[in-house]
C-alpha positions as CSV (number, residue, x, y, z in Angstrom):
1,X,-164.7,5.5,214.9
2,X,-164.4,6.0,211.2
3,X,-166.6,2.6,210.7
4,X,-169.4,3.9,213.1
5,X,-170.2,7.0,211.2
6,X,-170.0,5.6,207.9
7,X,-172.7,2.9,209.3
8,X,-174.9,5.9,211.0
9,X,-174.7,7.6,207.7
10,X,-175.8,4.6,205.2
11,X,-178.4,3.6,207.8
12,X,-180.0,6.9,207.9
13,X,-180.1,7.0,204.1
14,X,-181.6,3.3,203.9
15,X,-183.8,4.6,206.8
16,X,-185.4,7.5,204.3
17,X,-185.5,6.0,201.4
18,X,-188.0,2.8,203.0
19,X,-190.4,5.3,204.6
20,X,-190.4,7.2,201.4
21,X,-194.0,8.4,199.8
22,X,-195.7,5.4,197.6
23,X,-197.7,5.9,194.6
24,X,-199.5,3.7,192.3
25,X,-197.6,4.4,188.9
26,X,-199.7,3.9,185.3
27,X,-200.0,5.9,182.0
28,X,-202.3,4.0,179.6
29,X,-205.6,2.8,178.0
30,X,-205.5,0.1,180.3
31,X,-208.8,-0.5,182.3
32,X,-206.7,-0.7,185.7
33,X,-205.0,2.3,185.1
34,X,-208.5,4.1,184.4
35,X,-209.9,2.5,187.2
36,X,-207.1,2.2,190.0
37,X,-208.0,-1.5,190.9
38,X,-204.9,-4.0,191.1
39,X,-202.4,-1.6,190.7
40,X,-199.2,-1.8,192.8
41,X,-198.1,0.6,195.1
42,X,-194.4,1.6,193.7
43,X,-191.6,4.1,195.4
44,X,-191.5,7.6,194.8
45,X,-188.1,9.2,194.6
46,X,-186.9,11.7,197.3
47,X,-188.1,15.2,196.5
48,X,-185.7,18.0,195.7
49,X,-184.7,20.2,198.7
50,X,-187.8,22.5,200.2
51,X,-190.5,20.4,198.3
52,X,-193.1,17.4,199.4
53,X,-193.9,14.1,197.4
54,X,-197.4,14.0,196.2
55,X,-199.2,11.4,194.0
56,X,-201.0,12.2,191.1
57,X,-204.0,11.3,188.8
58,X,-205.2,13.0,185.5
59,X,-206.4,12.4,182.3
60,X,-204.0,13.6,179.1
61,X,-205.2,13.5,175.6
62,X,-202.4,12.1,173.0
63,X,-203.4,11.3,169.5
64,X,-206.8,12.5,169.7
65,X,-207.3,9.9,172.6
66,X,-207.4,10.0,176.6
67,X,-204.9,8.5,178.9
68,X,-205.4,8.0,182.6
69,X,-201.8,9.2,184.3
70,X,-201.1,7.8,188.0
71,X,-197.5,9.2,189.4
72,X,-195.3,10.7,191.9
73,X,-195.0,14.0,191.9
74,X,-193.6,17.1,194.3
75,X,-194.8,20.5,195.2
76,X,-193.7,23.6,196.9
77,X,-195.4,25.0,199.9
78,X,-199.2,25.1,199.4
79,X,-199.2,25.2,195.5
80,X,-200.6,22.1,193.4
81,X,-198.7,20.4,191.0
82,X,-201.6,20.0,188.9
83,X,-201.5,24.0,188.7
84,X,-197.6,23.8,188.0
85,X,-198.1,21.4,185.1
86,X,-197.9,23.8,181.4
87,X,-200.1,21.3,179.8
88,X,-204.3,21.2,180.7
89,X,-205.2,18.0,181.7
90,X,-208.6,16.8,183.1
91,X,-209.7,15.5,186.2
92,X,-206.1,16.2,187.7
93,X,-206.0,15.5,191.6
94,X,-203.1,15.1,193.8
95,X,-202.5,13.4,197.6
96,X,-200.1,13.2,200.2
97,X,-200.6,9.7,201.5
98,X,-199.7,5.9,200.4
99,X,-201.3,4.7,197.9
100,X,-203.9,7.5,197.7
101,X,-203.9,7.6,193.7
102,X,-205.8,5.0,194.0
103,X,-209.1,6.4,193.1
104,X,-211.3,5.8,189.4
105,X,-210.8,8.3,186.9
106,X,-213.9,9.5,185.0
């Protein structure tokens, strides 16, 4: 009996983490990043309790110099994460679907 939960349990855990969110993941100078072609689509972690995954895009200025930024992210409710982030950062969008970072930034 013991055996059978423990397997329900571990399955259902397996289960969510597979059908998880996916993002494509960058932060440089490189040309894919910038443009979103040939970038792989990687596993977002489990968002905390009462919160969705989201991917991201933006641009960030370090060293005088912008940096295209592809990522997971999570939100609460309706709010944007780009709104939640302290720092300003251009061209920020965000998306609920696989893959949907995916898009050039300007």
């Amino acid at each position: 009996m013991y055996f059978k939960i423990l397997f329900i349990t571990l399955f259902v855990f397996c289960v969510s983490e597979v059908i998880g969110l996916t993002c494509m993941k960058c932060e440089s100078k490189d040309d894919k990043c910038w443009s979103g072609n040939g970038l792989k689509a990687r596993n977002c972690k489990n968002p905390p309790a009462g919160e969705q995954a989201v991917c991201m895009q933006y641009q960030t200025k370090v060293n005088a110099v912008y940096n295209a930024v592809r990522e997971c992210a999570s939100r609460k409710g309706s709010a944007s994460p780009c709104d939640a982030m302290k720092k300003n950062h251009k061209n920020c969008t965000f998306c609920e679907k696989d893959g949907c970072n995916n898009s050039p930034l300007q």
